[in-house]
C-alpha angles and dihedrals in degrees: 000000000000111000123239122258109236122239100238139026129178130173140183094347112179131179134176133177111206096302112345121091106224096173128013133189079331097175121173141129134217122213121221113272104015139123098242117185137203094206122187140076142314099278100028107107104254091115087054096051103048090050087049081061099045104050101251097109137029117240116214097226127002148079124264130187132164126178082343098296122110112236095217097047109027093037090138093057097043103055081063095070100029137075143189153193103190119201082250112046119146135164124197105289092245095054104108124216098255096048101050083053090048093050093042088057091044090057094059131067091210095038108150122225097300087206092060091061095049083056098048087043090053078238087137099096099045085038086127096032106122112238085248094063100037111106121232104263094048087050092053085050092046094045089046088055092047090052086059094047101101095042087250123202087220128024118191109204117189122205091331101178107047112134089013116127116244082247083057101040102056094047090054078054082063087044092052088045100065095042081066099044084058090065088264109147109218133200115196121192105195128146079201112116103194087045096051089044092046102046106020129093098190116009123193105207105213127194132169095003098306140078106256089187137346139202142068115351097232090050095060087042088048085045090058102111074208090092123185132310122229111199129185148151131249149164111272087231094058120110104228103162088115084080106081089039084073120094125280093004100146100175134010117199126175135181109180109311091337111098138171130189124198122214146132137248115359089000088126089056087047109051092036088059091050090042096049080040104058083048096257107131101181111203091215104047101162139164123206115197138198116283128202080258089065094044093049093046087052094047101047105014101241138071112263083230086060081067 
């Protein structure tokens, strides 16, 4: 069965400005269909990477491909089959909602029904609002619907949720999501974590121009030696040295009646049977896993929020 060819391919993108390296040997691959994210923060290069594939900027070194077409060459034919919603969008401050989704529409051969996205982007109640009055979060929503516009194969979304609420921005995940779901292959650019585990099928975490690691984001969560964290409360009286006796218990702390163990794989499993075995039930029995925080701080050294 012949393989599919992948939507995009980029590799060895550099850019510098003067002297300052932006990208550096940045090479990944986006399947067809999939949620892909660029995932680090601000500074760290995603944005110019994403317009070096694009289009939008030269690299100074590099191959790019998406969808076949060469962003540099074939620019024309590929801004028929691509969208996108850039971190500094902006339309002329008069332009009403409606409008700008009207002359966007007007602009594309293959534009979809441009009221049916103001429906699906909750855009129906500012429709005659003008772009200067709208508030952040509805012009993310309305620049996320203009990059849609033209039913594009591949859609690149930069920082999309910026100035949206948690309530909205989980609700434009739903949104994504069915875009998806449509065959739309979509590239995120977040330096969100719990929106890059949340959306994204395969993330790249990016820090200082270059990708430090790259895949699922429950397999580089599942890859932290970190492990997981058991916590629990017991009496201080209780014996409890059974504990690091269990397998793959790495580590038992305790601090009065508050206690943690530290293991890999089923070790919740584990400690909660002895527990319940040796006749302590804790009320609060809790895990707490490795996040794509904790994969980032041990790949680079430092929090994404120190940026």
């Amino acid at each position: 069965m012949p393989q599919t060819q992948p939507a995009i391919q980029a590799a060895g993108l550099r850019k510098t400005y003067g002297q300052v390296v932006a990208v550096e040997d940045v090479s990944f691959e986006v399947a067809e269909g999939e949620i892909f994210g660029l995932l680090g923060p601000n500074g760290a290069g995603k944005t110019t990477a994403v317009e070096c594939v694009q289009g939008l900027r030269s690299p100074d070194a590099g191959h790019v491909r998406v969808l076949g077409l060469d962003p540099e060459t074939q620019a024309t034919a590929l801004r028929r089959l691509i969208g996108s919603q850039l971190q500094q969008s902006a339309l002329p401050d008069r332009l009403r909602v409606w409008e700008a989704l009207d002359l966007f529409a007007a602009f594309s051969p293959s534009a979809v029904d441009w009221r049916g996205l103001m429906t699906a982007w909750g855009l129906e109640p500012i429709s005659g609002r003008a772009f200067g009055k709208l508030s952040g979060g509805q012009r993310q929503r309305l620049l996320i619907a203009l990059a849609l516009i033209n039913d594009p194969r591949v859609v690149f979304l930069d920082e999309m949720t910026t100035g949206l609420d948690p309530a909205a921005r989980r609700a434009t995940w739903d949104l994504i999501r069915e875009v998806r779901n449509h065959g739309c292959t979509i590239v995120l650019v977040t330096h969100l974590m719990e929106e890059a585990e949340k959306l994204c099928d395969r993330v790249a975490i990016v820090d200082a121009g270059r990708i430090v690691a790259a895949g699922t984001p429950q397999g580089l969560i599942a890859a932290e030696p970190a492990g997981v964290r058991v916590m629990f409360s017991a009496p201080a009286t209780a014996d409890l040295d059974f504990l690091s006796a269990i397998p793959n218990v790495t580590a038992v702390r305790r601090d009065g009646a508050a206690v943690e163990v530290d293991g890999g794989g089923p070790v919740l499993a584990l400690v909660a049977a002895k527990l319940v075995e040796c006749g302590i039930v804790p009320p609060d029995l809790r895990v707490e896993r490795p996040t794509l925080e904790d994969v980032f701080l041990r790949l680079t050294g430092h929090s994404i929020r120190d940026q």
